[in-house]
N, C-alpha and C positions, 0 to 999 in steps of 0.2 A: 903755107897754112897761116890765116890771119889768126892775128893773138888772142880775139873771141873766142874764134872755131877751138883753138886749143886747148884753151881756157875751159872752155866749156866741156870738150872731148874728155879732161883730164875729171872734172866734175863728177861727167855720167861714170865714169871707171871705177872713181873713189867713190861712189856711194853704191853701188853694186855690191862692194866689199862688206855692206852691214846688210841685206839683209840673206834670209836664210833661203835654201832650195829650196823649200815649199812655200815662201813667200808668206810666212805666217808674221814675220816681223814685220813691222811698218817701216818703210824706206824713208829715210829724211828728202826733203823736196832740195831739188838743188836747181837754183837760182841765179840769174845775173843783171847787171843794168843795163838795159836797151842803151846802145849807142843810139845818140843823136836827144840824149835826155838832157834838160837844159840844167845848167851848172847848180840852179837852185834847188831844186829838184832832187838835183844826185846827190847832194852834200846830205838833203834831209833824208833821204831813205838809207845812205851810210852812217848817218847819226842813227838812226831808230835802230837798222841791223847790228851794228854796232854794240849799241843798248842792249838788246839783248842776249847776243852772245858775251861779251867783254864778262858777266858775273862769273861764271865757271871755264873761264878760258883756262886751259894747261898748261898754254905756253903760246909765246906773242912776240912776235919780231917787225920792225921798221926799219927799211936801208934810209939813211938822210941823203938820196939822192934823185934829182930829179932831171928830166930831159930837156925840160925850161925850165928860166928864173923862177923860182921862187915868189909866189904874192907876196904882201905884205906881213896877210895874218900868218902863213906860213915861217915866214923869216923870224918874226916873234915867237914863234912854238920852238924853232931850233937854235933860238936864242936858249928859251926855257932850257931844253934837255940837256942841253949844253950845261947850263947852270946845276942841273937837276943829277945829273948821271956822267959829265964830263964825256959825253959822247958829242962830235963835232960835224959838220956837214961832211960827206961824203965817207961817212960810214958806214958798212952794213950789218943787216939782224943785229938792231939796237934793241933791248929787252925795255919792253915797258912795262909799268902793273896797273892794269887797265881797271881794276877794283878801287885804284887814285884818281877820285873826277879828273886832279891835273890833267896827270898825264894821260888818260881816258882822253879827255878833251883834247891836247896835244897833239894824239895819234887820229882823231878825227878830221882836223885840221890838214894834215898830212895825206893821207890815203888820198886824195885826187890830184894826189903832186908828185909821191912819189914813184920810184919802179919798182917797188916793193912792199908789201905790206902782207904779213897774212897773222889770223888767230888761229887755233885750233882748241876743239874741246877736248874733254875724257877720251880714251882711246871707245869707240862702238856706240859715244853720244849722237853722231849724225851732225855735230854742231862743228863748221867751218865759215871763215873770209876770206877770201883773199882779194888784193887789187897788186896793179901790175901796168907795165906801158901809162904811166904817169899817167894811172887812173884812167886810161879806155878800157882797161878789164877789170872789173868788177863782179866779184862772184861768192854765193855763199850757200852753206848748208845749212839749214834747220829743220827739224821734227814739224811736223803739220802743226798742231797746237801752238809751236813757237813762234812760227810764220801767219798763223793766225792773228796773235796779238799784236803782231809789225806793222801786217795789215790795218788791223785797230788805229793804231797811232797814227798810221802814215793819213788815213781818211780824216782822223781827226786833225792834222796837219792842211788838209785840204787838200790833198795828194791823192789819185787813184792809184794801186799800186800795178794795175793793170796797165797801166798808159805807161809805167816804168821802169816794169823787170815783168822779166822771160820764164818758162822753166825750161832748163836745159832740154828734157825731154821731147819738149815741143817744137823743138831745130832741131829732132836729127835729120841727118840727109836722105 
């Protein structure tokens, strides 16, 4: 099973989990980044999703490792954490506090490099990221309204977010 399909698989499960038998609850939309989206592209729709989940995240982890070298900008950010948290490359669920532009910023940098990355909200928010396989799977939850305003930005970015990301729902098999 490719690490999308799984990816994804595991999405539609965990969002199942929030709403009720009568479907009176509203389901958080659960999303990911179309492979084959160009690098520029991806970094700014994981900047905006990012943006929004990071305010009420519960808990946030980065492994500092990656399957390829390392960019530039990246080697700078694990310079940073390094500095920041005395966490070193090839660490895993390194906590960062994403309500610190730095480190906010830091883990932005990271998510298309590394083989790990995930946020999560409140326990029944509907709000998740995760990325995975040095950034081929990228995947997230948000509440409609919340994926509304991403939307917002990413167009104001010059972005359609349809040319971007998927909803899981719309691959199943």
């Amino acid at each position: 099973m490719s690490a999308k399909h799984s990816l994804t698989r595991a999405l539609t499960e965990f969002v199942r989990s929030f709403g009720s038998r009568d479907d009176q609850r509203q389901r958080p939309f659960d999303l990911f980044l179309l492979e084959g989206t160009s690098a520029e592209t991806a970094r700014t729709v994981v900047e905006e999703v990012i943006r929004e989940v990071a305010p009420d995240a519960a808990s946030t982890d980065i492994d500092l490792i990656s399957d390829l070298p390392w960019p530039s900008d990246a080697q700078a950010a694990l310079t940073a954490i390094a500095g920041a948290t005395g966490a070193r490359e090839g660490k895993t669920a390194v906590v960062l506090d994403l309500t610190d532009e730095r480190q906010c910023e830091w883990f932005m940098t990271l998510v298309p490099h590394t083989i790990s990355a995930e946020i999560w909200g409140p326990t029944g928010s509907g709000v998740s990221f995760s990325a995975s396989d040095t950034g081929s799977a990228i995947g997230w939850q948000l509440p409609a309204e919340r994926w509304e305003r991403v939307r917002a930005r990413l167009r104001r970015r010059g972005i359609d977010p349809d040319t971007a990301t998927r909803s899981a729902t719309q691959c199943r098999p």
